[in-house]
C-alpha positions in Angstrom: 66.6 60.2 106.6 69.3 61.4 108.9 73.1 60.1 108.7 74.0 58.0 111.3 76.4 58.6 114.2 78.5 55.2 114.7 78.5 53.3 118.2 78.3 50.1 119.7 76.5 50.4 122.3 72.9 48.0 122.7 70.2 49.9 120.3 66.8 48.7 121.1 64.6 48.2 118.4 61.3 47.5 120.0 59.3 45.2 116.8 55.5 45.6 116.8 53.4 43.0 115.0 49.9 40.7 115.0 49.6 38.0 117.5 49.0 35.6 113.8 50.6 32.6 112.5 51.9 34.3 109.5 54.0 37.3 111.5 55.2 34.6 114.5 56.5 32.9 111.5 58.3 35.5 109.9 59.7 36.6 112.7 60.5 33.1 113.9 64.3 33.7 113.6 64.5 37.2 115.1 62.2 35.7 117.8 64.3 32.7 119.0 67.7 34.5 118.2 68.5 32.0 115.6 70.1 35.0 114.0 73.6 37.4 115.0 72.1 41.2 115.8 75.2 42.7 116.4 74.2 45.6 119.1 70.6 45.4 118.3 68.5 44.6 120.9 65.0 43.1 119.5 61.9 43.3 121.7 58.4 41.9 120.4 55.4 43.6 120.8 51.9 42.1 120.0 49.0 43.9 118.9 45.7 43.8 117.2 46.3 46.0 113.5 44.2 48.6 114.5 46.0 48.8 117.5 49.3 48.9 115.8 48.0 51.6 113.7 47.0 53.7 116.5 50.3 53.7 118.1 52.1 54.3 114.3 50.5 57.5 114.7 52.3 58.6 117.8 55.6 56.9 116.8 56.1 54.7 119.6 57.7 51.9 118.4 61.0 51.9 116.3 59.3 49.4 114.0 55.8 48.2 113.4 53.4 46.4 111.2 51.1 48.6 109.8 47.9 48.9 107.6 48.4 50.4 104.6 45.7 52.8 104.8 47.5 54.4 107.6 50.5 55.1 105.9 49.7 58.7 104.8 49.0 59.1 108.5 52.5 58.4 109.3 54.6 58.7 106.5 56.4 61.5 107.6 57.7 59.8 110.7 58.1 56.3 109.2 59.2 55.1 105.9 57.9 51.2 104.6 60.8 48.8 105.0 60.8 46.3 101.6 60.9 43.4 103.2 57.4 42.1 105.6 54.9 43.0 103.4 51.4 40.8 103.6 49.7 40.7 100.2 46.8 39.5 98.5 47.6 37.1 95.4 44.4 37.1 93.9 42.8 36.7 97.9 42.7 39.2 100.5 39.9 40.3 102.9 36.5 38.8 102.5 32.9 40.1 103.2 30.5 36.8 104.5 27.1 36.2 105.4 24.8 33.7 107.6 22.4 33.8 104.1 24.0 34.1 100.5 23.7 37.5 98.6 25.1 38.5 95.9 27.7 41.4 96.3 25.8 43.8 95.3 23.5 43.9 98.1 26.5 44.6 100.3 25.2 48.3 99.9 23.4 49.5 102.5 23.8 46.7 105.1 25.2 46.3 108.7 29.0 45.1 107.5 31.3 44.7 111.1 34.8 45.6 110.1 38.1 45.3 112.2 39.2 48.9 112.4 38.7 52.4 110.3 42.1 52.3 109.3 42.9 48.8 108.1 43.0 48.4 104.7 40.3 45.0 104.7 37.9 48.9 105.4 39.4 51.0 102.9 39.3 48.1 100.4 35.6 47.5 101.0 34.9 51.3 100.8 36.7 51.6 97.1 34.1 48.3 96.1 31.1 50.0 98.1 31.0 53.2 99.5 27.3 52.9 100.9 27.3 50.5 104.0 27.1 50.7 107.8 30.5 49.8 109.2 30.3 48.5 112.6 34.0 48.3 114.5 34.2 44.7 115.9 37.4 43.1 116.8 39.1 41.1 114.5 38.4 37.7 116.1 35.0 38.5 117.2 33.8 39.2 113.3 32.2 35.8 112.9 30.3 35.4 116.1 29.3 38.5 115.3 27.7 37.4 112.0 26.6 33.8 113.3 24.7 36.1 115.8 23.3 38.4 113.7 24.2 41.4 115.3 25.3 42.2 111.9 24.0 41.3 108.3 27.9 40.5 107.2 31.4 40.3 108.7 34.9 41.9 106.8 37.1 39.0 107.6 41.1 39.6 107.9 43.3 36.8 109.2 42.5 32.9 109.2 38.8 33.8 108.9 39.1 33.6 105.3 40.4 30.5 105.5 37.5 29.0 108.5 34.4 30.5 107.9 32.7 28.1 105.7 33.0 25.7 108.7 31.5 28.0 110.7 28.4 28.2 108.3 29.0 31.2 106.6 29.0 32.0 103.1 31.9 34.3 101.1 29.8 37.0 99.7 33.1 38.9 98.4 36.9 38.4 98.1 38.6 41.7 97.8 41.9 40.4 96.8 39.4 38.7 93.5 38.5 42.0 93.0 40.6 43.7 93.1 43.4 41.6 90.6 40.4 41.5 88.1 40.3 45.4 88.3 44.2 45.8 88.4 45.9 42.6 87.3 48.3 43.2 90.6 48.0 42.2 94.5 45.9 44.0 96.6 48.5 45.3 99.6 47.3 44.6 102.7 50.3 45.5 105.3 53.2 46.1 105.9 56.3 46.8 108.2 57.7 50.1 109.0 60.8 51.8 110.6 61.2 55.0 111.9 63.5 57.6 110.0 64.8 58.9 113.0 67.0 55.6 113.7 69.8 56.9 111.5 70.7 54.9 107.7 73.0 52.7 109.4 70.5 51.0 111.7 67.9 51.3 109.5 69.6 49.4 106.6 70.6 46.9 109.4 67.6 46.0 110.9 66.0 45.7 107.1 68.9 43.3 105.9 67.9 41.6 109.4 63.9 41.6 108.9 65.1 39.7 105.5 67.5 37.1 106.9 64.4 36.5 109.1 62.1 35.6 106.3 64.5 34.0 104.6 65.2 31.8 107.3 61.6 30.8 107.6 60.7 30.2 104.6 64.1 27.6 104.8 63.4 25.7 108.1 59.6 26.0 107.0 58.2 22.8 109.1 60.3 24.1 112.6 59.3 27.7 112.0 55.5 26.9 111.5 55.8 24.5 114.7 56.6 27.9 116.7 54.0 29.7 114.5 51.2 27.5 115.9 50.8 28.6 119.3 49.5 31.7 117.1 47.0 29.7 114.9 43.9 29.8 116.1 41.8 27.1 116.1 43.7 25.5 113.1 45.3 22.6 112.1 48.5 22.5 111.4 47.9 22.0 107.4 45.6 24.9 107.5 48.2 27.0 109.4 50.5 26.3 107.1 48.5 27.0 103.6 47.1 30.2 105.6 51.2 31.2 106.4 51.6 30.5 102.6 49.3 32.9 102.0 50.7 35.7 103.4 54.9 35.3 103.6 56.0 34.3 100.2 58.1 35.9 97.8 56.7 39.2 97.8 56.8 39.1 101.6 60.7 39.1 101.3 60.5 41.6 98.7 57.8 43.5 96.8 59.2 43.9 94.0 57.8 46.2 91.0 54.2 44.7 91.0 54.3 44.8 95.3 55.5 48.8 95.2 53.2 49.6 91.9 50.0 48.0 94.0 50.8 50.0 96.9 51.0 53.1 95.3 48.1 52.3 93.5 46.0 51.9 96.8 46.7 54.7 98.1 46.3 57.0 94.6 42.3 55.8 94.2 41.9 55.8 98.1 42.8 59.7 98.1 40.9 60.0 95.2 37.8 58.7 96.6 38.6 61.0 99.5 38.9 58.0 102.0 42.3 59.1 102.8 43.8 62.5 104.1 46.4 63.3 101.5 48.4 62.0 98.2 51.7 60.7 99.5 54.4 59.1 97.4 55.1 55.6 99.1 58.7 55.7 100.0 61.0 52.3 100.7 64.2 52.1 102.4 67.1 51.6 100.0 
C-alpha cells in the first residue's frame, strides 16, 4: 500500500453496498452521520452484488461490498477491510424447489442463480459441479421457481428466511454444508477499499466502518427502524433475526476462524478451477 501524503482537505470516499436490511443497518451510523468523519466525505451507493462485483473490477468506487469469489479478480487493486464481513454460521445460501428432492438430484437441473461471481454460485459449484445455472436477479429467484421457469432457485438475502411461505421447499443449505465439511463459516462477502487511498485514509475509514457496526449493534432497535425501509416484504421480527444473521461478531471482526474460512474458499475454488488464480487473501492492518 502506498504511504500517505497528509491534508485536510474533504476526501470522498464513495461506499458501495446491497440495498438489504443487514448493510442499511450496518451502515446505519455512517448513513445518518451519527458519527465524526473528520475530512471524509461518505457517499452511498446501492447495488445489486453482482453489480457491485462488476464495478470492483474496474475500480470505481473507493470502497465496496464484494463477493468473495471475485476477490482474486480484484485483489490487486483492493485489499479486504476486517471489518463488514457477511458470514454464514452454520446458514448461508440455499438451493429450493416447488417439489422436494433430495440434494442430490440437484445435478443436472435448471438451478437460477444471482450472478457468476457471487459466492451463493461458486458455493453451489464446489457441492455440485453438474447443473444448468440460469442468471436471474436476486429478487426475482422465487417467482422464478413458483413459475417453473426453473426446476430450483439459489437463494441469497431474506429468501432464506421467506420461502417456505412462499411454498417452497429448502432442498440445500450451503452454509450446513459447508460447517459439516469444514467446522468454520462459509464467507459470503465482504467489504473492500482501494490501496491506492494511502494507509492513513485507509486505516481511517476501517476504524470508521467499525465504529459504524459497533454503533448498530448498540442502538440495535433505532438502527433496524432505518434498516426496514430495506426489508422487503418482512416484518420487523423477521428483519431483525435475518440482520442477526448476517452483522454479528464476526461482521465487526473476522477473527481467526472468519480469515481461515476465507482463505479456505478461495484455496478449493482455484483448485476446482472455478476461479482464475491462487491469491493470498490480504486484510488491512
Amino acid at each position: 500500500m502506498t504511504n500517505p501524503s497528509p491534508s485536510t482537505k474533504p476526501v470522498d470516499i464513495h461506499i458501495a453496498h446491497s440495498p438489504d436490511s443487514d448493510d442499511a443497518f450496518m451502515f446505519y451510523a455512517l448513513a445518518t452521520d451519527k458519527l465524526p468523519t473528520g475530512n471524509l466525505r461518505f457517499h452511498h451507493i446501492l447495488g445489486d452484488i453482482e453489480t457491485l462485483n462488476s464495478k470492483a473490477l474496474q475500480g470505481v468506487y473507493e470502497v465496496t461490498a464484494i463477493s468473495f469469489s471475485a476477490y482474486p479478480h480484484i485483489a490487486d487493486r483492493y485489499a479486504l477491510l476486517p471489518h463488514g464481513s457477511s458470514m454464514g454460521d452454520r446458514y448461508g445460501p440455499m438451493v429450493v424447489a416447488g417439489k422436494a428432492f433430495p440434494p442430490e438430484d440437484i445435478k443436472g437441473k435448471r438451478i437460477a442463480i444471482p450472478g457468476l461471481m457471487t459466492t451463493a454460485f461458486l458455493a453451489l459449484k464446489l457441492y455440485e459441479p453438474d447443473f444448468e445455472p440460469v442468471i436471474v436477479p436476486f429478487d426475482k429467484i422465487i417467482d422464478a421457481v413458483k413459475h417453473g421457469l426453473v426446476e430450483g432457485g439459489l437463494l441469497i438475502h431474506e429468501g432464506q428466511l421467506t420461502h417456505a411461505r412462499e411454498g417452497l421447499h429448502k432442498i440445500l443449505d450451503l452454509g450446513e454444508w459447508w460447517y459439516d465439511r469444514h467446522q468454520l463459516p462459509l464467507p459470503l462477502g465482504g467489504n473492500v477499499i482501494r490501496k491506492d487511498l494511502g494507509l492513513e485514509t485507509i486505516r481511517e475509514v476501517s476504524r470508521l466502518l467499525k465504529a459504524s457496526i459497533q454503533y448498530a449493534l448498540d442502538h440495535r432497535d433505532e438502527a433496524l427502524n432505518y434498516a426496514m425501509q430495506f426489508a422487503r416484504d418482512m416484518s420487523k421480527e423477521l428483519a431483525d433475526k435475518f440482520v442477526g444473521m448476517y452483522v454479528n461478531d464476526l461482521t465487526l471482526d473476522y477473527g481467526k476462524d472468519g480469515r481461515r474460512a476465507v482463505q479456505l474458499l478461495l484455496n478449493e475454488g482455484f483448485k476446482k478451477r472455478l476461479l482464475p488464480k491462487r491469491v493470498r487473501v490480504e486484510f488491512v492492518g
